[in-house]
N, C-alpha and C positions, 0 to 999 in steps of 0.2 A: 369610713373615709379612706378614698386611696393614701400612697405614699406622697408626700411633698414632691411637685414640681417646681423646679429652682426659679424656671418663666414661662407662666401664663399669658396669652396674648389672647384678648377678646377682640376678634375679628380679623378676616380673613384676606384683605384687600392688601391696597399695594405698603399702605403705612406696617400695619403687620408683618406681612412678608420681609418688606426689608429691615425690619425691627430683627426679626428673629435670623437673619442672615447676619447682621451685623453684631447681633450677640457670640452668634456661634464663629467667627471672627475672633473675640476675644476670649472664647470658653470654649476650647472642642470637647467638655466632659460635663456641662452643664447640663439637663433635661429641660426641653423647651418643646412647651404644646401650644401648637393658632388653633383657637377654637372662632369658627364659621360657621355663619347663620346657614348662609347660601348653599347649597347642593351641589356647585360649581366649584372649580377650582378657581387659582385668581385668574381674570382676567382683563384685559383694558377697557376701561370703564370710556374711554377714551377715544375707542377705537367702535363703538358700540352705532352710532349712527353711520359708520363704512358698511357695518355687517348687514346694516337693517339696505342701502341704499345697494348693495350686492358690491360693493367695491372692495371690500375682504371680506372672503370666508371664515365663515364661525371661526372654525378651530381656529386661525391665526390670530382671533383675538386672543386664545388663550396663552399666557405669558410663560408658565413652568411646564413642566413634564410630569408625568405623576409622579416618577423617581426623580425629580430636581431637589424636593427638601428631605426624602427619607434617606437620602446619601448622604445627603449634611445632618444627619439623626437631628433631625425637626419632624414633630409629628404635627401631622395636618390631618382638622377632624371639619370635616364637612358637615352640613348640616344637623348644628345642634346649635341649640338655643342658651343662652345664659338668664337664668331668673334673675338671680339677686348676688350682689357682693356684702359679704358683710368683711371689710377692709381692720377691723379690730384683731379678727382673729385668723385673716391672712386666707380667708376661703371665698372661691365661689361656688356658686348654688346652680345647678342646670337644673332646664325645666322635667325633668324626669323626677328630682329628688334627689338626684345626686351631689356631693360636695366632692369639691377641689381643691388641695390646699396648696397656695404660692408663698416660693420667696419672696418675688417680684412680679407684677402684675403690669403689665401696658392696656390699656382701654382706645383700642382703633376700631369702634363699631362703625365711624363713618356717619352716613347722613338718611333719611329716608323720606321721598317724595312726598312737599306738602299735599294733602287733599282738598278736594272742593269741601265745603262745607254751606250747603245749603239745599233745598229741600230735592231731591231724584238725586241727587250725586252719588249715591251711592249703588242704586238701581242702573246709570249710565253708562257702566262698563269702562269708566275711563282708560287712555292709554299712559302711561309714564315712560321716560325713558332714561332711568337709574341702573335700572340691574337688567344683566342678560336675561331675565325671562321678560322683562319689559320688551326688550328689544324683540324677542319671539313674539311676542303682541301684534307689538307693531311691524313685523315683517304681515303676519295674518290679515294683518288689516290692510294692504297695500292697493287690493283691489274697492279699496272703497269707491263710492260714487261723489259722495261732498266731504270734505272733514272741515272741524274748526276747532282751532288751538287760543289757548289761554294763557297767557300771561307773557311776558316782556323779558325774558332774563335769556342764556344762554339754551337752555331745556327747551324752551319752545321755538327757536330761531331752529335747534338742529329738529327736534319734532315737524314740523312745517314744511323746512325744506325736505325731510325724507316724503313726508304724503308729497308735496309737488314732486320728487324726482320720479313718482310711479305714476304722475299722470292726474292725482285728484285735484280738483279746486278747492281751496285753502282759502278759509277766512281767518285773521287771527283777530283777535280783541285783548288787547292790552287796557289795564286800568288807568296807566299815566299818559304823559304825551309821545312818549315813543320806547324803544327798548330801551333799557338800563336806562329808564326816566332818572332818576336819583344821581346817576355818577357819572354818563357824558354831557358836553354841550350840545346846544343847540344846532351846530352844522354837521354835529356828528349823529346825530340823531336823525335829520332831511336827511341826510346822507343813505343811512339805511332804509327808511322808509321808502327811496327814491327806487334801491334796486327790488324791492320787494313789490311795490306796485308794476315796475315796470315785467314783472315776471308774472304779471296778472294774479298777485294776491291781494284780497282785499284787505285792508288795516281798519280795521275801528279803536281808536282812540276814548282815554277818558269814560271804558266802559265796564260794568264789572255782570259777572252772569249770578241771578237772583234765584234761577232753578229749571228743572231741567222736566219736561216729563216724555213719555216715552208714547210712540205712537205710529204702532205697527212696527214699520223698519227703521225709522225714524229719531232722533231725537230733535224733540225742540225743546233750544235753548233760548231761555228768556233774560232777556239785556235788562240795566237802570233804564236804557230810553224808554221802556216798554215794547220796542220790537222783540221779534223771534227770528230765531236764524235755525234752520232745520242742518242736521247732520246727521250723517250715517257712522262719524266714528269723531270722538271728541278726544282731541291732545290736551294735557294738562302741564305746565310747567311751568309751575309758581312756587318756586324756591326748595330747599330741602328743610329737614327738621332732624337735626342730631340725634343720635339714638343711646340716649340716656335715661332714660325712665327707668331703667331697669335697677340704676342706679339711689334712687329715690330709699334713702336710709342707712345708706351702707356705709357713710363715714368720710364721706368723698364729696367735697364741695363742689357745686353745679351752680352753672349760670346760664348765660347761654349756652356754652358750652363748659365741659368738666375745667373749672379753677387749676391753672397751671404757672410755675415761675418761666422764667427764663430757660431752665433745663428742661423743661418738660415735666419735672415732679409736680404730680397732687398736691393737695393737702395732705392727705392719708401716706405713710410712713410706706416705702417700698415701691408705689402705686406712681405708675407715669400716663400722658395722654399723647395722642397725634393722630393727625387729620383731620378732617373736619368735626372733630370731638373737642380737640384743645383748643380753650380761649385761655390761648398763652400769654406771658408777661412780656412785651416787646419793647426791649429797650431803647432802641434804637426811636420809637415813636414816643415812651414815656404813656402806655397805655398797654390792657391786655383788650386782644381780640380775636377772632376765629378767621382762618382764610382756608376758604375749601376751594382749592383746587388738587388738581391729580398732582402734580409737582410739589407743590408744598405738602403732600402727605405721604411722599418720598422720602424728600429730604426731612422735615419732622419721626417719620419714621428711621430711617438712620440715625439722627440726634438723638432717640430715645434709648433705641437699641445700646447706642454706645455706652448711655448713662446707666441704664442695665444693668450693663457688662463691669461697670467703672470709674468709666472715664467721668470727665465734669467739662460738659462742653454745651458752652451759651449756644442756645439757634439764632441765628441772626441771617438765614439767607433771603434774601429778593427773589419770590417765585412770579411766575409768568402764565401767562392762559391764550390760547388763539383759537379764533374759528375762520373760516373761509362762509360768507356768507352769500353763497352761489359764488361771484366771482367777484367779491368785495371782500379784502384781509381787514382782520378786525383784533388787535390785540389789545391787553390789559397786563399793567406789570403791577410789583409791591403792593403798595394798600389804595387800592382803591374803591370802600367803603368806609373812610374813616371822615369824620369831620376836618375841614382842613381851614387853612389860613385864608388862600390863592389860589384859584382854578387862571394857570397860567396857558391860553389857545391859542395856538400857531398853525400856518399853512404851510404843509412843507412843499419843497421841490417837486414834488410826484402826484402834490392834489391834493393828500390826505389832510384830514382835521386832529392834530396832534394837540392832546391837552396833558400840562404837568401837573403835577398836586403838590403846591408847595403847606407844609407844616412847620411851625417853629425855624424858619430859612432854608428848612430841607423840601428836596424832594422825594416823595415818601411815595408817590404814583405816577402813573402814567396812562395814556390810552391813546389809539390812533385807532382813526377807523378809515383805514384804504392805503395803499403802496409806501413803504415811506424809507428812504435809506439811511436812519439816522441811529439806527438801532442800539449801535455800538455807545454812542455819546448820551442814549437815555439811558441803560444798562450803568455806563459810569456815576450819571447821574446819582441812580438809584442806588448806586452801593457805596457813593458818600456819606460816611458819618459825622462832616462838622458842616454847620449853614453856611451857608453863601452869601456872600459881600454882598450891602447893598447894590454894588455897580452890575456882579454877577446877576442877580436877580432881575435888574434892571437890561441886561443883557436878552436874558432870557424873553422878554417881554417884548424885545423888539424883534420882530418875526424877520429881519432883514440878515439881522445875527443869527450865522451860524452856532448851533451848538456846541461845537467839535472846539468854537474856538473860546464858548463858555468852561471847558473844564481844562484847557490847554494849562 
């Protein structure tokens, strides 16, 4: 076994990165190794449907320079795999047979493209669009002749719109009544559906694909209705699946995602989580839960780091997500997959379908889907920590009232 490294970091993305940036902040003589699955350096995971629609160039998604972290003696090892941790005796295991021993351990593997599961799926070549070789995929695939994309969430909105920006006809089949069925309303919902047809995509609803078989150049995919829809290149983007398995024994409590408090510590002594890995303890809502976006594995990734290093500092920040969906803005703030009290719907100034999530008298989310100038006054909302008057609340409700004069 090598010498003890002070901090190990499994995975190489942005929570990572800024983890071991934010360590060496408070440690310039600590040893600090990012072990990365990926072959890539980090780059914007974010910025990944620009590259594929030719609106930035590769390399600009890439974020660091290959001397960015060896100057801040951070080693960065690219493509290598982590077997197993065993958290008892402070090691981990690579897939080679090699062991690693930490002081302090972070777990930012991130997330990994659900798959189809059912009979050709795996024969179909699917395309994902998680990781820069995905995106290499799907750049390959641009001259297609039909595609059709699966599932309802963020992944397949940007999947879809790349095949349409190169010219193919896009069918999508969502299994609910429209995107993010689960967590907009209903006008936000029309709403999107509205620009998508009119952009001559077809939407099938309330459908799920039963299996795929391949035929010539062809795939045909077979719907619940018992139709088939033929495609020449099949988009997937039905959710992620945290990348914990690896973890399975090692001493480290998993749920959905790796068991984390308020600071980000494990159960396992030393041993911290972030990104879309930690279902952290959020006080603020009186529940733990996982929120994978790019931002929140930022900021979780700084919170960790410091704790690392140190410091003892709660996460408590309000992250945010946006798409442009063609020319329809679409964002989602704080928690909006949680069970809540109040799905409180307003029409703003500008047209859009603005909804709050009120929990325990807080608002704890938000969404808008199209133009809205209120941004400022949801943001305050959101980063109120005690509930709202009933009058507030009631405030809120009547879409005539301004916001701005809700948190005055």
């Amino acid at each position: 076994m090598s010498d003890r490294i002070d901090c190990i970091i499994i995975g190489g993305g942005i929570a990572g990165v800024t983890a071991a940036e934010n360590i060496r902040q408070r440690d310039p003589n600590g040893t600090i190794r990012i072990l990365g699955k990926e072959k890539h350096a980090l780059y914007s995971r974010v910025l990944l449907p620009h590259v594929v629609r030719g609106q930035v160039p590769e390399e600009k998604a890439y974020l660091k320079t290959p001397t960015a972290l060896t100057d801040k003696n951070i080693e960065y090892v690219t493509g290598v795999r982590v077997a197993s941790v065993d958290a008892g005796r402070h090691v981990v295991r690579l897939a080679d047979g090699s062991e690693l021993s930490y002081g302090k351990l972070l777990v930012a593997t991130g997330g990994s493209s659900r798959v189809l599961d059912c009979p050709g799926a795996k024969e179909a070549g699917c395309i994902f669009l998680q990781t820069m070789d995905d995106a290499r995929d799907l750049m390959a695939a641009k001259g297609t002749a039909k595609a059709l994309v699966y599932g309802g969430g963020f992944s397949s909105l940007e999947l879809l719109m790349c095949f349409a920006h190169h010219g193919a006809p896009v069918t999508a089949v969502l299994r609910g009544d429209g995107f993010f069925s689960r967590v907009l309303d209903p006008r936000s919902k029309a709403m999107i559906l509205s620009v998508l047809r009119a952009r001559g995509i077809e939407v099938l609803l309330h459908s799920e694909i039963r299996g795929i078989e391949i035929r010539g150049g062809l795939k045909a995919v077979h719907l619940s209705d018992g139709s088939v829809k033929n495609c020449t290149a099949l988009g997937v983007g039905i959710g992620i699946v945290p990348n914990i398995a690896f973890l399975a024994g090692s001493g480290i409590e998993t749920n959905a995602g790796i068991v984390a408090d308020d600071r980000l510590r494990a159960t396992a002594p030393d041993v911290f989580a972030a990104g879309d890995v930690a279902e952290f303890d959020d006080r603020a809502l009186g529940m733990r839960h996982v929120v994978g976006n790019w931002q929140n594995a930022m900021f979780q990734g700084k919170t960790a780091g410091a704790n690392m290093a140190g410091d003892d500092a709660a996460y408590d920040a309000v992250t945010s997500y946006s798409i442009s969906i063609f020319d329809l803005p679409a964002a989602f703030a704080g928690a909006t997959d949680v069970s809540v009290d109040e799905r409180i719907v307003r029409q703003t100034d500008k047209g859009a379908s603005l909804q709050l999530l009120v929990k325990n008298g807080r608002v704890v989310g938000a969404t808008c889907i199209g133009p809205y100038s209120d941004r400022l006054a949801v943001n305050a909302l959101l980063a109120s920590k005690t509930p709202l008057s009933s009058g507030a609340l009631a405030a809120l409700r009547d879409g005539k009232t301004s916001l701005a004069s809700v948190i005055a």
